[in-house]
C-alpha positions in Angstrom: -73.0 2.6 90.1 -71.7 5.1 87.7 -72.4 5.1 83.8 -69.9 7.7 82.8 -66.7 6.4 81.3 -63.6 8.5 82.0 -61.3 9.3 78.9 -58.1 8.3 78.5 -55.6 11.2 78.6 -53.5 12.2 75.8 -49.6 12.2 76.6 -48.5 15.4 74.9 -46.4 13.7 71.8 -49.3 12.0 71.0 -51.1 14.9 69.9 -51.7 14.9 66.2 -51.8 19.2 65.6 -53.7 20.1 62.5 -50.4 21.9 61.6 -46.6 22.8 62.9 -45.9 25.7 65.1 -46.5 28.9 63.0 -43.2 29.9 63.3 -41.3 26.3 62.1 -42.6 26.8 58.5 -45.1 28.3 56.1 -48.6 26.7 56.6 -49.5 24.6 53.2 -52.6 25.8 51.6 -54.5 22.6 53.0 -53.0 23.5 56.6 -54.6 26.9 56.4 -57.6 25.6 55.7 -58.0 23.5 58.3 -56.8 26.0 61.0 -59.0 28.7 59.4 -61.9 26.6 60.0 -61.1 26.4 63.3 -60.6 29.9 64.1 -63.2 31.2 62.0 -65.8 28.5 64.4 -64.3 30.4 67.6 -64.5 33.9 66.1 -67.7 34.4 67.2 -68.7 35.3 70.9 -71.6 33.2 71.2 -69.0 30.0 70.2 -66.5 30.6 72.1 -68.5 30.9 75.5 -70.0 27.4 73.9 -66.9 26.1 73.2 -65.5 27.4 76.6 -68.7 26.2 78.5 -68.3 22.4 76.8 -64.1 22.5 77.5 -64.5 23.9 81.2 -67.5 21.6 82.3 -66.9 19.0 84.9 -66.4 15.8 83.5 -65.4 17.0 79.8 -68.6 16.8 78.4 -71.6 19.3 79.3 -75.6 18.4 78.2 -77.3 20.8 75.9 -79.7 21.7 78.6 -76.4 23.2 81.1 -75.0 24.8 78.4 -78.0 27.2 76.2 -78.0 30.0 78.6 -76.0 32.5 76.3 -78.2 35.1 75.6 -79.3 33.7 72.2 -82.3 31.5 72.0 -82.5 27.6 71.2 -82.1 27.6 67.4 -79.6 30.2 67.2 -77.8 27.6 70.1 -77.9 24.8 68.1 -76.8 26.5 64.8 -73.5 27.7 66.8 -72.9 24.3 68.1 -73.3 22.4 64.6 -70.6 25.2 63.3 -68.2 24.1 66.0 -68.7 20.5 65.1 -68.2 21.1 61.5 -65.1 23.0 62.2 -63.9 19.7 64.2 -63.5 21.4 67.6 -66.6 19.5 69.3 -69.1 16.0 69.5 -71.7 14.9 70.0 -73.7 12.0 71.2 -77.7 12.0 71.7 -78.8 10.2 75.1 -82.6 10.2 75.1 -83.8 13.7 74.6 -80.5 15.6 75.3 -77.3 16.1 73.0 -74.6 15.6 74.9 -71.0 17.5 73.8 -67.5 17.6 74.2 -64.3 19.1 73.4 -62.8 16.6 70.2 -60.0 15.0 71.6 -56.8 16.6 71.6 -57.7 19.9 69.9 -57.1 22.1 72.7 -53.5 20.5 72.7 -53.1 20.9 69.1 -54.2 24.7 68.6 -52.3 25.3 71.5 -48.6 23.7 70.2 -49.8 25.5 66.8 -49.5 28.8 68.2 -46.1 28.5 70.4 -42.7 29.1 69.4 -39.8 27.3 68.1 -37.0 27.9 70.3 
């Protein structure tokens, strides 16, 4: 018997974007910085093969221990990881000695209708 839990899948109008398309309006001051934060967190290599390793791991979630091998060592792992939860775009949850992460909910959906067009 499994203990993994399967998430519930977003329907696409359900996603909350941290702000409109770019090209419906001007961003408010508050919108930019939210969406700075988020692009600033995935600016750096080493985060976005984390981020990329989390979002593309079987299951949703990948275990500290599957994901560390990115030329960096432990600490300097850990330090990018805690940027990219600050920044909103990943969780966490400790299971005995491993942390456990995954892509937030809906963010790939929201940066994504962020940066398309209004026809």
């Amino acid at each position: 018997m499994s203990n993994t839990k399967a998430l519930p899948l977003l329907e696409p109008e359900a996603v909350a974007p941290c702000c409109p398309p770019l090209t419906e309006r001007p961003l408010t001051a508050d919108e930019a910085e939210r969406t700075a934060a988020m692009f600033k967190a995935l600016g750096d290599p080493v985060r976005l093969r984390l981020f990329s390793l989390v979002a593309s791991h079987e299951g949703g979630e990948a275990c500290v221990c599957d994901i560390s091998d990115v030329g960096v060592s432990q600490p300097t792992v850990s330090h990018h990881l805690k940027k990219l939860k600050e920044a909103g775009l990943l969780t966490s949850e400790r299971r005995g000695t491993w942390v456990y992460y995954r892509v937030e909910p809906s963010v790939l959906a929201a940066m994504g209708q962020m940066l398309t067009t209004v026809g």
